[in-house]
C-alpha positions as CSV (number, residue, x, y, z in Angstrom):
1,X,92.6,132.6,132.3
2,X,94.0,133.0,128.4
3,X,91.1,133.3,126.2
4,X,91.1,133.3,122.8
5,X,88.9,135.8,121.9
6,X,89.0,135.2,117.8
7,X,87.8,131.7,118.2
8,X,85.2,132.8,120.6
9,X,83.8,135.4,118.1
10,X,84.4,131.8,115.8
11,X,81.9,130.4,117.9
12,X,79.6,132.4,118.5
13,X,79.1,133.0,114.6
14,X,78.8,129.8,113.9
15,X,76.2,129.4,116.9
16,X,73.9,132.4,115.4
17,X,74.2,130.5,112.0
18,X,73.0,127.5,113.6
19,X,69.8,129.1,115.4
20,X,69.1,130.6,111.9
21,X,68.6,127.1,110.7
22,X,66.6,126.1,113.7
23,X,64.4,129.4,113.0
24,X,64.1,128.6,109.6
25,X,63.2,124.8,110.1
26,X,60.6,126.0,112.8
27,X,58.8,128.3,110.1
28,X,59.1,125.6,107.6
29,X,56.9,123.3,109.5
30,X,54.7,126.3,110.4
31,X,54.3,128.7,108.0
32,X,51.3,130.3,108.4
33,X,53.1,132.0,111.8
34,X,55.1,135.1,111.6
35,X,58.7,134.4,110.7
36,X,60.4,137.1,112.8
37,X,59.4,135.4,116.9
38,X,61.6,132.1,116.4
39,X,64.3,133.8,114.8
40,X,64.4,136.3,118.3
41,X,63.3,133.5,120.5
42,X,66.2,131.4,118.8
43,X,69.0,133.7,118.7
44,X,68.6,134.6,122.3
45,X,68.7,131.3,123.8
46,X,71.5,130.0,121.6
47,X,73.7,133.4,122.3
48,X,73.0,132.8,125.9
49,X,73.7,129.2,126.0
50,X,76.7,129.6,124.3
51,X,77.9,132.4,126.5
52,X,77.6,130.4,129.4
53,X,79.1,127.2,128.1
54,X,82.2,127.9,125.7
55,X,83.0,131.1,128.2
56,X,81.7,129.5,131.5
57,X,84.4,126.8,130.8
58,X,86.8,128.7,131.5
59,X,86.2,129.1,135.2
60,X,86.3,125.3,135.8
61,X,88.9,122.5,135.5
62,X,89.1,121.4,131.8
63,X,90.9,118.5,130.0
64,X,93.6,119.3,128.0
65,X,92.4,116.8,125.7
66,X,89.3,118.9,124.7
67,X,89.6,122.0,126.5
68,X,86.3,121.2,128.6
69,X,85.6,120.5,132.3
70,X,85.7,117.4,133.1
71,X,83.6,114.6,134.8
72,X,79.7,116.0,135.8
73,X,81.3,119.4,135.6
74,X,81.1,119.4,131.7
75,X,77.9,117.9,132.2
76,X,76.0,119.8,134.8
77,X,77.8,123.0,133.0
78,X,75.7,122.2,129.4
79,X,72.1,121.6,131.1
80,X,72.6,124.8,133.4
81,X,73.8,126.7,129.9
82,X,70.8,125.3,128.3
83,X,68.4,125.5,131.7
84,X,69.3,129.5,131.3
85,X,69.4,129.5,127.7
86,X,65.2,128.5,128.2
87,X,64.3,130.6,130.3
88,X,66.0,133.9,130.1
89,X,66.0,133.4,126.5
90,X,62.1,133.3,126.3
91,X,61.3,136.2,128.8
92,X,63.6,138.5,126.6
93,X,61.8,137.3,123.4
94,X,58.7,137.9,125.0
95,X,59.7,141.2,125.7
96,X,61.4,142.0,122.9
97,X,58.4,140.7,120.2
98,X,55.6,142.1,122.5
99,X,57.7,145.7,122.3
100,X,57.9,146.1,118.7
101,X,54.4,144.1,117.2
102,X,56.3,141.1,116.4
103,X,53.9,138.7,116.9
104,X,51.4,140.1,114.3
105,X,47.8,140.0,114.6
106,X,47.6,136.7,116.6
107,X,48.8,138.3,119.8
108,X,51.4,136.5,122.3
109,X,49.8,132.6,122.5
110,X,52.0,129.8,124.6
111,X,49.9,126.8,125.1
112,X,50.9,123.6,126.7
113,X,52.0,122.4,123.3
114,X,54.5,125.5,122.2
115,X,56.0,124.9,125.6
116,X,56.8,121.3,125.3
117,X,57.8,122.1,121.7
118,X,60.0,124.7,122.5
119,X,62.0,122.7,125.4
120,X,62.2,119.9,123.4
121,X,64.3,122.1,120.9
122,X,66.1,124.1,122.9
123,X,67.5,120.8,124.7
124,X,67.9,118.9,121.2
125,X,69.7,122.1,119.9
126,X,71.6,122.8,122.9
127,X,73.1,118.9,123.2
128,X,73.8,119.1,119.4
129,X,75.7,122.4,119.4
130,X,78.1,121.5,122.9
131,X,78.6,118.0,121.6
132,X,79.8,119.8,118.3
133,X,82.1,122.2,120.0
134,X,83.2,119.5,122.2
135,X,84.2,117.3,119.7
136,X,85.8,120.6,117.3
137,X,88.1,121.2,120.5
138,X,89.0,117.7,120.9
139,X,90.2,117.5,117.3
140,X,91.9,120.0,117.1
141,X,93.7,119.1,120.4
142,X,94.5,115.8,118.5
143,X,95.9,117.4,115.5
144,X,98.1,119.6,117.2
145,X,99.7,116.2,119.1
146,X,100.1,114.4,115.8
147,X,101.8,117.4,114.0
148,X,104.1,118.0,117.1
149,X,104.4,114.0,117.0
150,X,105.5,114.3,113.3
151,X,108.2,116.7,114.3
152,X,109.9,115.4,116.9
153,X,109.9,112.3,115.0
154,X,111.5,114.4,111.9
155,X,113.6,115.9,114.1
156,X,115.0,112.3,115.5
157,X,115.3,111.1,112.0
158,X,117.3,113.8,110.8
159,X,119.3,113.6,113.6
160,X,120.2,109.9,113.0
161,X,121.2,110.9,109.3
162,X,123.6,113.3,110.5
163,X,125.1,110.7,112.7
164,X,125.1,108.3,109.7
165,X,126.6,110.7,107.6
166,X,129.6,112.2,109.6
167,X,131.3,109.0,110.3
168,X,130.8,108.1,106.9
169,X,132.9,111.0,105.9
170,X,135.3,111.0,108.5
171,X,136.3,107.4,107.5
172,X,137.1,108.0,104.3
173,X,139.1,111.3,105.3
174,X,140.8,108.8,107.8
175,X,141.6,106.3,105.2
176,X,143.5,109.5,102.7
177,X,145.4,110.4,105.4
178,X,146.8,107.2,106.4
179,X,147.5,106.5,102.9
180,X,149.6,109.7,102.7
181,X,151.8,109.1,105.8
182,X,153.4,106.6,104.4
183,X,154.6,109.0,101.1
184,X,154.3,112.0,102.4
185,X,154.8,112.5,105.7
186,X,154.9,116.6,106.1
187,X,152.0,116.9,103.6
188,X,150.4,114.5,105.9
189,X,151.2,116.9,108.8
190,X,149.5,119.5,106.6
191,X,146.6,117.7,106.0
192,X,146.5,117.0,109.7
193,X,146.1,120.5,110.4
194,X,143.3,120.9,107.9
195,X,141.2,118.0,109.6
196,X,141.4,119.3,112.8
197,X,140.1,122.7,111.5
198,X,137.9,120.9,109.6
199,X,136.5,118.5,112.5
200,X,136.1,121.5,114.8
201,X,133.7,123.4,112.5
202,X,131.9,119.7,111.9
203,X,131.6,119.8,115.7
204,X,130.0,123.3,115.7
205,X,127.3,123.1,112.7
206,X,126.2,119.6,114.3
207,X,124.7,121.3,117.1
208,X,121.8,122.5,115.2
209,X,120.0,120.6,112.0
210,X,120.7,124.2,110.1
211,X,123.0,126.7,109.5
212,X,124.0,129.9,107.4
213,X,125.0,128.6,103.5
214,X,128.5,130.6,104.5
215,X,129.3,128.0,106.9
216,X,128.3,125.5,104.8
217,X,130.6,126.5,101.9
218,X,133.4,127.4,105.1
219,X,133.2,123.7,105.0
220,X,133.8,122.6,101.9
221,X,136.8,125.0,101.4
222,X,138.3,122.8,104.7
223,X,137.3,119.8,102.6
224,X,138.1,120.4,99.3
225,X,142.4,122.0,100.8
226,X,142.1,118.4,102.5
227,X,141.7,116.6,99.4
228,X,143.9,119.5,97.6
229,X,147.0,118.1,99.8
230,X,145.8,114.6,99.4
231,X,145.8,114.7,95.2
232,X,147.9,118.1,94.6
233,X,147.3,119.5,91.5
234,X,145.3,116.8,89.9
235,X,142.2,118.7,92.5
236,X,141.2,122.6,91.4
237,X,138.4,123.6,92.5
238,X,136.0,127.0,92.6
239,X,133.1,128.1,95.2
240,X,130.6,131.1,94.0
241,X,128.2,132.2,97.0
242,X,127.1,135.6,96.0
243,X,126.9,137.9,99.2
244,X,123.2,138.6,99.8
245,X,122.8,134.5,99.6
246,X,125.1,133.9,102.5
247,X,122.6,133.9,105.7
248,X,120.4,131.9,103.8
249,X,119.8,129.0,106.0
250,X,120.0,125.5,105.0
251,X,120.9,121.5,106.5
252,X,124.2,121.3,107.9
253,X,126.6,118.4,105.7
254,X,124.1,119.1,102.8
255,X,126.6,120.0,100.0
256,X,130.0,118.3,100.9
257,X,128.5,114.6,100.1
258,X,127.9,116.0,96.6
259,X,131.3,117.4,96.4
260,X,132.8,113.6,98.0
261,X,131.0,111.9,95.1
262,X,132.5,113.5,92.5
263,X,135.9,113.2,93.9
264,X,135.4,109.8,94.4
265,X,133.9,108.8,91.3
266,X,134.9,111.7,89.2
267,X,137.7,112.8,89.5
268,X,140.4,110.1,91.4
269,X,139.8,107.8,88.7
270,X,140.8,110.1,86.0
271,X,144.8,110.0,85.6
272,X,144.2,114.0,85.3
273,X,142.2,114.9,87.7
274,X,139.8,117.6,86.9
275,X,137.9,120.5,88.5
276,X,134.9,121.3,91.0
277,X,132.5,123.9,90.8
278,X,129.8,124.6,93.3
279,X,128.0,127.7,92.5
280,X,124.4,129.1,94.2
281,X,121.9,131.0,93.0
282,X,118.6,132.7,93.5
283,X,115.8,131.7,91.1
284,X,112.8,133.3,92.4
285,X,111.4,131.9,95.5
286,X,114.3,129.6,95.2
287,X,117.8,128.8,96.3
288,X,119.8,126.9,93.3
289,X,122.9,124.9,94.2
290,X,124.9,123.4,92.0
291,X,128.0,120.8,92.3
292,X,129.7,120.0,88.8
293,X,133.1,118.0,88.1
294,X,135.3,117.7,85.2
295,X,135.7,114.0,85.7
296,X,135.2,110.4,84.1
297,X,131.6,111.2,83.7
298,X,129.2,108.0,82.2
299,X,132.3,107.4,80.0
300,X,133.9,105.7,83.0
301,X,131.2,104.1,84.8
302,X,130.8,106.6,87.5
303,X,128.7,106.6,89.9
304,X,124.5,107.0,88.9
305,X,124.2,109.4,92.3
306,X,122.9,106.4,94.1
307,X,125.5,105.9,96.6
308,X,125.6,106.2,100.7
309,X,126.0,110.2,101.0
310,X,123.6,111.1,98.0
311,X,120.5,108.8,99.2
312,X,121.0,110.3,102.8
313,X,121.0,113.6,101.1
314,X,117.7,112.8,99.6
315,X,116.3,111.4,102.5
316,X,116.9,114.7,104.7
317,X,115.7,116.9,101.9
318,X,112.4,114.8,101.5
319,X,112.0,115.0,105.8
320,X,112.7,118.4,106.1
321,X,110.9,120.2,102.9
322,X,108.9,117.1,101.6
323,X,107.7,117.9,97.9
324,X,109.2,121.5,98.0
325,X,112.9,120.4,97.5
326,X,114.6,117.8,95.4
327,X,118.5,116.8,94.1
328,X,118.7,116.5,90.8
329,X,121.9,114.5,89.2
330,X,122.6,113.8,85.6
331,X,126.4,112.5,84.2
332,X,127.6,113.0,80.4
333,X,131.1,112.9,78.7
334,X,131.9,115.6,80.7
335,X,131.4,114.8,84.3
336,X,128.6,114.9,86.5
337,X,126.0,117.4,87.5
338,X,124.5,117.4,90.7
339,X,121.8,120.0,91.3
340,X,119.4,121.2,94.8
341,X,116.5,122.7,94.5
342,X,115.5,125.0,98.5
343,X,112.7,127.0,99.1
344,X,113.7,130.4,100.3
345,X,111.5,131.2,103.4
């Protein structure tokens, strides 16, 4: 039987606090009566109705749904709680008020009319405070479904991105090195060499939805020497991870469709070529990474950062860290700018 005994000390707070307020409504409509006898009278039958409910529970078949027995168990188990919660309850106030002068001048009095009154409350109360309970557990049982609904269901989607994403990339890898067999075919070779390097640490990080930021920037280096043989020295590129930001963990394929779009639309349409930077940084609570190119920039029509690889880069960001991540990207005569923001557990 695993008991958790912080939510029972929960309860049984919250119980006392209730009985209080029964206490307190009692005197209210009776006034001219001590104070102190309902408050006792209250506070032991609600601590022993509670004690045999929410722990006597425990010893029967419950739902997983709400964590109570099931059937006329449940039901049998609230009216012997309260049954017990009557009677033992009132012998030990009796006791208990009778000891120490509670009841004040007046003496000990229980007519017909105090009796009926009090089981009509201690039922009323009892029913109230189960049913409340009960429906608590329930909840709770149903919010922990939905959020473990809401992952897998992240989980799934992300996975489907990745799946979206890696063929995309491998395609257009595919299509540079078919176009270079037919010129080149020992750089080709070379760049064959690269792919399969490249594909084989693909293979690894998409095994799990994260993974160190080393292996991510391992990744692009394969990337960026494929497109190095691919362009020659129209492609230069630099990749600044300082050393205590390597283990940070972060989605796997999360930088190199940043660095594929400005290739693409930076820096293959400029006669030149031009340069890649991708630089991280600590801000904070936050990881800063950073993807900037030297090429055609807004001056020739690049890409706004709406295409394929940068809205599934979006996407994942906005299902794994919702509000607490974004992508920023901006072009000027320079190039483009392409910016992601991480929280650092």
């Amino acid at each position: 039987m695993n008991i958790n005994w912080t939510h029972k000390l929960q309860h049984l707070l919250q119980t006392l606090a209730f009985c209080l307020a029964v206490a307190t409504l009692q005197y209210a409509f009776a006034p001219h009566r001590p104070y102190a006898p309902p408050v006792v009278y209250s506070l032991l039958i609600g601590t022993i109705i509670w004690a045999v409910v929410d722990l006597g529970r425990h010893l029967l078949p419950s739902a997983r749904e709400t964590g109570w027995p099931q059937g006329f168990g449940g039901v049998l188990l609230v009216v012997g709680g309260i049954g017990a919660g009557y009677v033992l309850g009132n012998r030990l106030g009796d006791w208990i008020c009778s000891t120490f002068g509670l009841f004040g001048p007046r003496g000990m009095v229980h007519d017909g009319s105090e009796i009926r009154s009090g089981i009509l409350i201690t039922l009323m109360a009892g029913i109230v405070g189960s049913y409340w309970f009960y429906s608590r557990n329930k909840s709770a049982y149903l919010l922990r479904r939905m959020r473990e609904t809401q992952r897998h269901a992240d989980e799934a989607r992300l996975k489907l991105l990745e799946t979206q994403l890696e063929p995309h990339m491998l395609f257009n890898t595919l299509a540079n090195l078919r176009a270079l067999i037919a010129v080149d075919p020992a750089r080709a070779q070379q760049m064959l060499d690269h792919m399969i390097a490249y594909l084989r640490s693909t293979l690894d990080a998409s095994r799990a939805t994260t993974h160190p930021l080393r292996s991510e920037f391992d990744r692009l280096r394969d990337y960026l020497e494929l497109m190095k043989i691919r362009m020659g020295p129209r492609l230069s590129y630099e990749l600044e991870l300082p050393p205590e930001l390597a283990e940070l963990r972060v989605p796997t394929l999360l930088l190199q469709p940043l660095v594929e779009n400005s290739i693409q639309h930076g820096l293959e349409p400029k006669v030149q070529g031009g340069r890649i930077a991708v630089r991280a940084r600590r801000e904070g609570d936050r990881l800063q990474v950073e993807v900037e190119d030297s090429g055609v920039g807004e001056a020739g029509g690049a890409s706004d950062g709406q295409g394929f690889g940068m809205a599934q880069v979006r996407e994942r960001l906005q299902t794994l860290y919702a509000e607490r991540a974004g992508l920023d990207f901006r072009m000027d005569a320079g190039g483009a700018h392409a910016r992601i923001s991480l929280p650092i557990a």
